[in-house]
C-alpha positions in Angstrom: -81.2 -23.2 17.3 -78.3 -25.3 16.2 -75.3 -23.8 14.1 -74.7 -24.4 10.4 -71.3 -25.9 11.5 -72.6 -28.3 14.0 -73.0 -31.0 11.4 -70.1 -30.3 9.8 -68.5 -31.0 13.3 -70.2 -33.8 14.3 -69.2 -35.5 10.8 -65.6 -34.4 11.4 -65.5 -36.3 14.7 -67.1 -39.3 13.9 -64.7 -39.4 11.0 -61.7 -38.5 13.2 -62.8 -40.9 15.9 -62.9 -43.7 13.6 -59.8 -42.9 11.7 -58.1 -42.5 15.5 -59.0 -46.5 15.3 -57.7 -47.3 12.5 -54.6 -45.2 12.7 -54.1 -46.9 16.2 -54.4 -50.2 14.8 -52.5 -50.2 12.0 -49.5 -48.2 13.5 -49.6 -51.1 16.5 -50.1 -54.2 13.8 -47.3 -52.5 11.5 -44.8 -53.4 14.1 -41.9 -50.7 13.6 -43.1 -48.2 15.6 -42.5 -47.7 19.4 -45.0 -47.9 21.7 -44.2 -44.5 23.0 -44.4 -42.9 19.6 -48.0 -45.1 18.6 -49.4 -43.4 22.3 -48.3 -39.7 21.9 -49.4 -39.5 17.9 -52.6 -40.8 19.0 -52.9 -39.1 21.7 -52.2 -36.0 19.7 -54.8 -36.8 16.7 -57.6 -37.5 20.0 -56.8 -34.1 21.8 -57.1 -32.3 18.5 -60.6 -34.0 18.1 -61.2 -33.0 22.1 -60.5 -29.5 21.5 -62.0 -28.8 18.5 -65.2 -30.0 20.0 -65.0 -28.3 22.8 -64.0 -24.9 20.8 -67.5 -25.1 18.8 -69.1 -25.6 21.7 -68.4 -22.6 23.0 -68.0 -20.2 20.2 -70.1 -22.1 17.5 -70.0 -18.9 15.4 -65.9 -19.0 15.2 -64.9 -21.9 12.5 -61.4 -21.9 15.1 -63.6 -25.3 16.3 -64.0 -26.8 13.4 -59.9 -25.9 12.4 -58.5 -27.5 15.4 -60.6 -31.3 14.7 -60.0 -30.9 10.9 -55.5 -31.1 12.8 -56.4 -34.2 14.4 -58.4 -35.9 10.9 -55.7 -34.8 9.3 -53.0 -36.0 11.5 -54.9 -39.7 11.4 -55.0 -39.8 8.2 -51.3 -39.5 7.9 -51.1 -43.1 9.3 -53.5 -44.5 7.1 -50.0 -45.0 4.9 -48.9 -48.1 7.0 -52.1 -50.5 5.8 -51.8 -53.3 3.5 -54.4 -52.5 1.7 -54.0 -51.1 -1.7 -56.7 -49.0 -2.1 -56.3 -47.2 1.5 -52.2 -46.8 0.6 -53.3 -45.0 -2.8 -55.7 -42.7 -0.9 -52.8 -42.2 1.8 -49.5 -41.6 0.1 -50.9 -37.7 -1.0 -51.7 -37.2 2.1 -48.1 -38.3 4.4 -48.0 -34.9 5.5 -51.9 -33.1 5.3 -51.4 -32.3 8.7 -48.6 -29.5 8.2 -51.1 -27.2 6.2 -54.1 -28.1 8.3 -51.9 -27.1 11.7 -50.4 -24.0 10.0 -53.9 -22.6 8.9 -55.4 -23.4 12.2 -51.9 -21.2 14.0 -52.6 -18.4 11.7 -56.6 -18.7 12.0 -56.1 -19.0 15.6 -58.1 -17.3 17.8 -60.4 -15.6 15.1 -60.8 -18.1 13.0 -60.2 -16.6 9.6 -57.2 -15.2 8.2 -56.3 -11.7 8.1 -54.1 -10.5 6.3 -52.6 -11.2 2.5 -49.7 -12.7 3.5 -51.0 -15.1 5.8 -53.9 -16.2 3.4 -50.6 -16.6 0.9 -48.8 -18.9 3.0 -51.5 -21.1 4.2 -52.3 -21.7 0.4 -48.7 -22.5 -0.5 -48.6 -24.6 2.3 -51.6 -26.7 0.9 -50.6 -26.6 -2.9 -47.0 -27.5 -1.8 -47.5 -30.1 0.4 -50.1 -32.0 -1.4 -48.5 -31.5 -4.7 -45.5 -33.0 -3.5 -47.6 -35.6 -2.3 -48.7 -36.3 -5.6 -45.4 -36.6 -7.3 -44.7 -39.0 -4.7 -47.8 -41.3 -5.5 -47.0 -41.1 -8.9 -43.4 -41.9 -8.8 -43.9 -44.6 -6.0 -42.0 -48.1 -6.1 -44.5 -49.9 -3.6 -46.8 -52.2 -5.1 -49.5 -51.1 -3.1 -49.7 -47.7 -5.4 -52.6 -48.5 -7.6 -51.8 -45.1 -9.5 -47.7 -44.9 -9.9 -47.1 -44.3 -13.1 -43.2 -45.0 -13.1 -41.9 -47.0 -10.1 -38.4 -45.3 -9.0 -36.7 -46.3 -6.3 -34.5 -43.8 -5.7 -37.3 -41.1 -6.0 -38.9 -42.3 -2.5 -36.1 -40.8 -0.2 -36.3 -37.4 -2.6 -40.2 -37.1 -2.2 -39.3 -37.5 1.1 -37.2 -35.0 2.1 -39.1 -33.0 -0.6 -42.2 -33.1 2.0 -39.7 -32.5 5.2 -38.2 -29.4 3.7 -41.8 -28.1 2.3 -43.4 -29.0 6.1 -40.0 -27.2 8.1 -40.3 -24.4 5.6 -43.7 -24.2 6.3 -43.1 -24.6 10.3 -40.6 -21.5 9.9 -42.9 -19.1 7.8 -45.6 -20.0 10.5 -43.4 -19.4 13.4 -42.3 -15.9 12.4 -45.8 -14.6 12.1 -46.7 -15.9 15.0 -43.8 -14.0 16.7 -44.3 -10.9 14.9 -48.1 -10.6 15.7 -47.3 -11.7 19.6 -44.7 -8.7 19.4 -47.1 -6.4 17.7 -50.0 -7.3 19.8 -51.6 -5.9 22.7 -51.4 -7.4 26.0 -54.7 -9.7 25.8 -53.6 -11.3 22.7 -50.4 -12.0 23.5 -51.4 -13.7 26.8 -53.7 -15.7 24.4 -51.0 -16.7 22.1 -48.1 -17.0 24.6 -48.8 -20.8 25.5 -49.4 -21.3 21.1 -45.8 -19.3 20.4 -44.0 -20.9 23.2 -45.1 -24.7 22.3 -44.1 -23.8 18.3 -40.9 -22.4 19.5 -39.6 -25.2 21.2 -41.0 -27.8 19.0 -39.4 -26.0 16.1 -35.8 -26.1 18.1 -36.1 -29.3 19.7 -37.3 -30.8 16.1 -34.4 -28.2 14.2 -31.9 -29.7 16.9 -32.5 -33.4 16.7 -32.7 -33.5 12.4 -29.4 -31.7 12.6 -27.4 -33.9 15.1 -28.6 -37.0 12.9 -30.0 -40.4 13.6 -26.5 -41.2 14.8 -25.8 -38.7 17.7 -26.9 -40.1 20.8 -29.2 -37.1 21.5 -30.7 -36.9 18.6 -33.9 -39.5 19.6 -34.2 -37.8 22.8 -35.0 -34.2 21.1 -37.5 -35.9 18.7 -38.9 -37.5 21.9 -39.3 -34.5 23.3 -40.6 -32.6 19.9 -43.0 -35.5 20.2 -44.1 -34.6 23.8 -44.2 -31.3 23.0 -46.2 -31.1 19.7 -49.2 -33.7 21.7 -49.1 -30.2 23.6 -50.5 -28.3 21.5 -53.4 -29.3 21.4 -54.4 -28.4 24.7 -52.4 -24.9 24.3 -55.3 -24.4 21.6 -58.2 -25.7 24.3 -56.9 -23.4 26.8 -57.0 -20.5 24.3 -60.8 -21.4 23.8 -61.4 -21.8 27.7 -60.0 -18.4 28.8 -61.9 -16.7 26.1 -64.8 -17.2 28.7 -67.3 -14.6 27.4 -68.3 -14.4 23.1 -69.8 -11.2 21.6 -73.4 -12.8 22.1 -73.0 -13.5 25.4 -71.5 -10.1 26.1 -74.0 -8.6 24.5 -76.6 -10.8 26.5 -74.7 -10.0 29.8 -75.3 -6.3 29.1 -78.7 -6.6 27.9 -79.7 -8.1 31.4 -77.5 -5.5 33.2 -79.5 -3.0 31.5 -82.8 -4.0 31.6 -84.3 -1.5 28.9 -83.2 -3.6 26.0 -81.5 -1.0 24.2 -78.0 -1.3 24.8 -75.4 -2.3 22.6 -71.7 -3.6 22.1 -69.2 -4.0 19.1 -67.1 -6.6 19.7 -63.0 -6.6 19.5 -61.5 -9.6 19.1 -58.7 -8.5 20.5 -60.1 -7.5 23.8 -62.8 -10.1 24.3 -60.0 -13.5 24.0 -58.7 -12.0 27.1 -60.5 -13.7 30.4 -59.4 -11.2 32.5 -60.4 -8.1 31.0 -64.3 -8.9 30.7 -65.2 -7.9 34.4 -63.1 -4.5 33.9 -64.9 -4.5 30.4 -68.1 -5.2 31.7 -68.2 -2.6 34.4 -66.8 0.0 31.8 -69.7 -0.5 29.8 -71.9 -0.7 32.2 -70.9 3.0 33.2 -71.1 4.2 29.4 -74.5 2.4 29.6 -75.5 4.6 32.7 -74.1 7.7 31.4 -76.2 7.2 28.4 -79.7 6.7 30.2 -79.1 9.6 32.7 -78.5 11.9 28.9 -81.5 10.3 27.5 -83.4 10.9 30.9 -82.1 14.8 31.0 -82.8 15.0 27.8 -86.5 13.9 28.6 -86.8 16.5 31.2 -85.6 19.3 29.4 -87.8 19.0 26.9 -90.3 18.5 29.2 -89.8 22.0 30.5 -89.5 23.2 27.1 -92.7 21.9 26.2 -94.5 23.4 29.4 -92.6 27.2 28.9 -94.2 27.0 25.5 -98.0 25.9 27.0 -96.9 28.9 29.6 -96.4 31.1 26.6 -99.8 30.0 24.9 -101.5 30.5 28.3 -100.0 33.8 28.6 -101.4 35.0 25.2 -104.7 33.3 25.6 -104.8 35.7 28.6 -104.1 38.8 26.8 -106.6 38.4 24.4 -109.5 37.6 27.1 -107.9 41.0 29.1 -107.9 42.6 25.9 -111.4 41.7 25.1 -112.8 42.5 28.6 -111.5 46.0 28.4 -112.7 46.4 25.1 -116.1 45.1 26.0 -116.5 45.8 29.8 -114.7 49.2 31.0 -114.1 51.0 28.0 -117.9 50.7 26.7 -119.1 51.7 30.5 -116.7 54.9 30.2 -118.0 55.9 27.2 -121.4 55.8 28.6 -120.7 57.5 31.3 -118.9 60.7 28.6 -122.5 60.6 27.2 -124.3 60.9 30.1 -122.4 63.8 31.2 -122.2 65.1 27.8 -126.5 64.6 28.1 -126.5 66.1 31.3 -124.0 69.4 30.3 -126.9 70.1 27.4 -130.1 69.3 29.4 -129.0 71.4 32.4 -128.9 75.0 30.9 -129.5 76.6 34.5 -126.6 74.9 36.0 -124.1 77.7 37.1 -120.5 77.7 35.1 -118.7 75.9 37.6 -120.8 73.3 37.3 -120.8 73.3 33.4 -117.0 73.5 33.8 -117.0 70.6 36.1 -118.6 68.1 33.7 -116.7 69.5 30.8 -113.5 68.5 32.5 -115.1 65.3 33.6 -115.9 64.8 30.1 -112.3 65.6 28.7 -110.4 63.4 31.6 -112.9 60.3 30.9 -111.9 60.8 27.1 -108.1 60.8 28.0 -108.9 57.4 30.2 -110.5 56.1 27.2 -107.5 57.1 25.0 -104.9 55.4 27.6 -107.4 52.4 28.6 -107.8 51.9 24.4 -103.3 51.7 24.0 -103.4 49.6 27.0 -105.8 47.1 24.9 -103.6 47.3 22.0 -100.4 47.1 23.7 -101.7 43.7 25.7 -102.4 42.0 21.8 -103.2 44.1 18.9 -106.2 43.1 17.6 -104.6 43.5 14.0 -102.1 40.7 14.8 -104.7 38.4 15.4 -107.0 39.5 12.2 -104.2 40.4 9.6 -100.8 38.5 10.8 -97.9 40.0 12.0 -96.7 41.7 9.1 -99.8 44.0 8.8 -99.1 44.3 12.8 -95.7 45.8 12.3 -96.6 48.0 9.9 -99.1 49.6 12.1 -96.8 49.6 14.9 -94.0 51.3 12.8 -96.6 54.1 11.3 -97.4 54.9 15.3 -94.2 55.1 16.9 -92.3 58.6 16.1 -89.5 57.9 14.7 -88.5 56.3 10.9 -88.5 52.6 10.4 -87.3 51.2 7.6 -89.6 47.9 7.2 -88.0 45.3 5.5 -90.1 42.0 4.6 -89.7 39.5 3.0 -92.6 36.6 2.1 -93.7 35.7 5.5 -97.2 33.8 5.9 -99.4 33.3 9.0 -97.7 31.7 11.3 -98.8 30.2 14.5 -100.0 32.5 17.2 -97.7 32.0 19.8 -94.9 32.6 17.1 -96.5 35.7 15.8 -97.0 37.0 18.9 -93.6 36.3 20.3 -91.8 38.4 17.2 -94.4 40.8 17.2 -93.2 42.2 21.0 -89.7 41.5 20.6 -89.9 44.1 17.8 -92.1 46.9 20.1 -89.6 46.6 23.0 -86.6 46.8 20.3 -88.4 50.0 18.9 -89.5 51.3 22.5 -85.8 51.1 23.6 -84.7 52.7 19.9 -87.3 55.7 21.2 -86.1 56.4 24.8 -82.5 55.5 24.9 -81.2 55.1 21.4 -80.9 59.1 21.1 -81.5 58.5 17.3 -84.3 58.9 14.7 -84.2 56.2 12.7 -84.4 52.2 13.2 -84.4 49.5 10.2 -86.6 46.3 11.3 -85.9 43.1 8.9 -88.6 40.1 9.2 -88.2 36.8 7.0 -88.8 33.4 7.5 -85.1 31.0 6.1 -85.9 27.5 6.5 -87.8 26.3 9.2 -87.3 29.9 11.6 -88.5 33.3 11.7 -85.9 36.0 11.9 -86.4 39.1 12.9 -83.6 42.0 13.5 -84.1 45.7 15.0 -81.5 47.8 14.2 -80.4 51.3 15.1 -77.7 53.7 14.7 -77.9 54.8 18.4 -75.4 55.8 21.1 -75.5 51.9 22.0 -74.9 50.4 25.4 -77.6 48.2 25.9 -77.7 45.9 28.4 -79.9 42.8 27.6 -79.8 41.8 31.7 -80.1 45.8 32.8 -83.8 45.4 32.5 -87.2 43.3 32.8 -88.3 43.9 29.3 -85.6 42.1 27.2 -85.0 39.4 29.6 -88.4 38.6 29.8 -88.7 38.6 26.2 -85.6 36.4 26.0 -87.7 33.7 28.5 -90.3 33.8 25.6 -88.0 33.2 22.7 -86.2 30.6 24.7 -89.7 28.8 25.6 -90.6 28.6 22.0 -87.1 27.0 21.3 -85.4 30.0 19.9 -83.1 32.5 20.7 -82.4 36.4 21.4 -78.9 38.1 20.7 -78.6 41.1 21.9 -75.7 43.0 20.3 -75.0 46.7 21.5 -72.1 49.2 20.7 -71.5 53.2 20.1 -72.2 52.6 16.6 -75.5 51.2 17.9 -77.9 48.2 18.9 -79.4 45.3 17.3 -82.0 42.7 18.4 -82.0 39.8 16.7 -84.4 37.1 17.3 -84.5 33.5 16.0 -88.1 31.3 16.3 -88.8 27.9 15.1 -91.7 27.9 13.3 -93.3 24.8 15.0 -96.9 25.9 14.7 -96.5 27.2 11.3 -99.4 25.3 9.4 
């Protein structure tokens, strides 16, 4: 799609080609000039108009393009002075010296494009006000009778207006010169190999041009150092174009470059001017990126896997419940109801069978009492696997049960917590039996205080007791393994022990809570 500033372009160089013309012709037909001088000022004017095309072309979105043709428009309408026609002299007079703001904007603009700073944006606008004010008090105090618009004609206010606009434009050349030395010094390396071939042209036109104005027109050197200011201001042009050409690679094409490199479309770059001018820094650039771009897909691909295996520990967890509670069922359905048939058989047989001798009476009655202890132990087992209760009532009704079977005081504290997902439940519900099985056999105390609340988005739940301490989390299966839980379900289990005693604190994401 083509650029907002193409047409403004394209207007600016068919102006500037046909003001080139005209300059060219009116220069050679006014007869006063060298033929040296007519060649290198249009030269100059054409090469500004060459690089400013090329410039747009490639970096259309930096105005620098459009800066560098506006010098060479500028510079041809300078010469538009030396025609004979009245109306064209009017129009040119202001404008004897529009190229010295044009050329000090495009230096200071150069190789952004814009200005940046408050001083520079300062200078470029005195430059413009200065110089074409001046050039206004000259058209209005002008003595030619080509001025259509002088309002007193003065002959002696010509040479003043003159050297009016030569110490405005060598004021102006100075001011430009000393930025550009100050940001070449301040800069880093890639700019300053960017504005080296700009700095060194200004510098020597600014002494060769300092040096020949103060020899005079009489010293015998003096035409040779305006010669050679001359020479080296036509220069500058191309110092501009090759500025533009070793700034090989924009911010869209960079970003382009490392699209393709990528391949997954989502990388992205933030551009720095002051890198990017420099040609020889993209390929280190480039394979930098590329590196933070490979860096960034192996995290995002580890970062895929892990919570992959998070996800499958949690179905692992879920599975695991789901196969307590079918275990849990088919004791309670399938052994234990077949025990306590056989207890009443025997118990059936014991009362039927009154001539059976006493051993045999004592027999079944002990056959009787150990299938009732079974039953007992088979009916814990059940409960320890998944308490029915959890499922039924919710956790909070299950560790209430739990703390009014285990010997020993717990201090339940619980705050407002709702039915939660199973898995969740579940999980907090054992890490608080093992805390309390451990408080029983190795805590050597009586008492243990067992805090549950949900804070945000987690369950928390703590087992305190005032033990003789020493716990060690990786001693044994049971806390690890409930660790392996916690950690499947995204949480976390601290285990803190010292002689003042142990607590168990566990931390769940309520993902499942409803």
């Amino acid at each position: 799609m083509q650029h907002p500033r193409t047409a403004a372009m394209t207007a600016l160089l068919a102006a500037g080609c046909a003001l080139g013309v005209v300059a060219l012709t009116l220069k050679a037909g006014e007869g006063t000039h060298p033929a040296l001088d007519t060649a290198l000022s249009t030269t100059t004017g054409f090469l500004f108009l060459l690089a400013g095309a090329v410039a747009h072309v490639r970096r259309p979105a930096n105005p620098i393009g459009v800066l560098i043709a506006l010098a060479g428009v500028a510079l041809f309408l300078e010469d538009l002075q030396f025609t004979r026609n009245p109306v064209l002299y009017t129009i040119a007079v202001p404008l004897r010296a529009a190229s010295s703001p044009v050329i000090a904007h495009l230096v200071l603009a150069f190789p952004h494009g814009r200005l940046r700073s408050r001083w520079e944006r300062l200078l470029v606008a005195a430059a413009y006000v200065v110089v074409l004010g001046i050039g206004v008090v000259g058209l209005l105090t002008d003595d030619d009778p080509r001025d259509l618009l002088a309002v007193t004609a003065d002959s002696q206010a010509t040479p003043v207006v003159g050297r009016a606009l030569g110490l405005a434009a060598s004021a102006i050349s100075a001011g430009v010169v000393v930025v550009l030395l100050y940001r070449w010094l301040t800069g880093r390396l890639p700019q300053r190999r960017l504005l080296s071939p700009v700095v060194v042209i200004a510098l020597a036109g600014a002494l060769t041009s300092g040096a020949g104005t103060a020899l005079g027109d009489a010293h015998p050197l003096s035409e040779p150092l305006l010669q050679a200011y001359r020479i080296l201001f036509c220069l500058w042009p191309l110092a501009f174009l090759a500025g533009v050409m070793r700034a090989r690679v924009g911010h869209a094409e960079m970003v382009r470059l490392l699209l393709e490199r990528d391949g997954t479309g989502l990388a992205a770059l933030v551009q720095d001017d002051e890198v990017w001018k420099d040609s020889r820094s993209i390929d280190a650039l480039s394979a930098a990126a590329g590196l933070v771009l490979d860096n960034q897909r192996l995290t995002a691909e580890l970062e895929q896997r892990l919570a992959e295996v998070r996800a499958s520990r949690a179905r692992l967890v879920a599975a695991g419940d789901e196969e307590r509670r079918r275990l849990e069922r088919d004791l309670h359905d399938g052994a234990q109801q077949r025990l306590v048939s056989v207890v009443l058989l025997l118990r059936m047989a014991g009362r039927s069978g009154d001539g059976l001798p006493p051993e045999i009476r004592a027999l079944l009655a002990g056959a009787v009492d150990e299938l009732q202890t079974a039953i007992t132990e088979l009916r814990e087992l059940a409960r320890g696997i998944r308490p029915a209760i959890l499922t039924e009532a919710g956790l909070v009704a299950a560790v209430r049960s739990l703390a009014d079977r285990i010997p020993m005081e717990v201090a339940l504290a619980v705050g407002t917590v709702p039915r939660l997902d199973a898995a969740v439940e579940a999980t907090a519900y054992f890490v608080t039996s093992e805390a309390l099985t451990n408080a029983l056999k190795h805590a050597r105390t009586e008492r243990a205080d067992v805090r549950i609340a949900v804070t945000g988005t987690e369950l928390r739940v703590e087992v305190r007791d005032a033990g003789v301490g020493g716990a060690d989390p990786e001693g044994g299966s049971g806390l690890t393994g409930l660790r392996d839980r916690v950690q499947a379900l995204g949480g976390d289990l601290c285990v803190t022990s010292t002689p003042g005693g142990t607590t168990v604190t566990a931390v769940i994401p309520l993902a499942g809570k409803p």
